[in-house]
C-alpha positions, 0 to 999 in steps of 0.5 A: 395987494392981498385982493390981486393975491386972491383973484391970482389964487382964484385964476390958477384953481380955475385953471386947475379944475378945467383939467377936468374937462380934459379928464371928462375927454378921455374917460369919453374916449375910453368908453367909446374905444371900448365899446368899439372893440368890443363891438368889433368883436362880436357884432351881434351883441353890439346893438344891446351894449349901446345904451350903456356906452351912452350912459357911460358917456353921460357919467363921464360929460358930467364930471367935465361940466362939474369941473367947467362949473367949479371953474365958473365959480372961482373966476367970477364968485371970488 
């Protein structure tokens, strides 16, 4: 009985933590919209504004993976 309250309790943070991945989805596309509207607005200065926007999306795709892995870890460590 107190094994099954654990796996139950260990499913729903799991399911928790994928909200972060959904999280990592939207702060992606943030930093795109962006750096779209900014490019829209001036266009010349869009090819040196392009590293950052990948490196904004790198931050923003390792909290999802982080989350995606802390779910991992409740599902099948517990």
């Amino acid at each position: 009985m107190e094994g099954d309250i654990v796996q139950m309790g260990a499913y729903v943070g799991a399911g928790l933590a994928c909200t972060g991945m959904g999280g990592a989805a939207i702060g992606v596309g943030h930093v795109v919209g962006n750096y779209i509207s900014g490019a829209l607005r001036n266009p010349s200065a869009a090819a040196g504004q392009t590293a950052t926007m990948f490196i904004g999306i790198a931050f923003a795709e390792a909290l999802g993976i982080f989350s995606f892995l802390v779910a991992l870890l409740l599902m099948f460590a517990v």
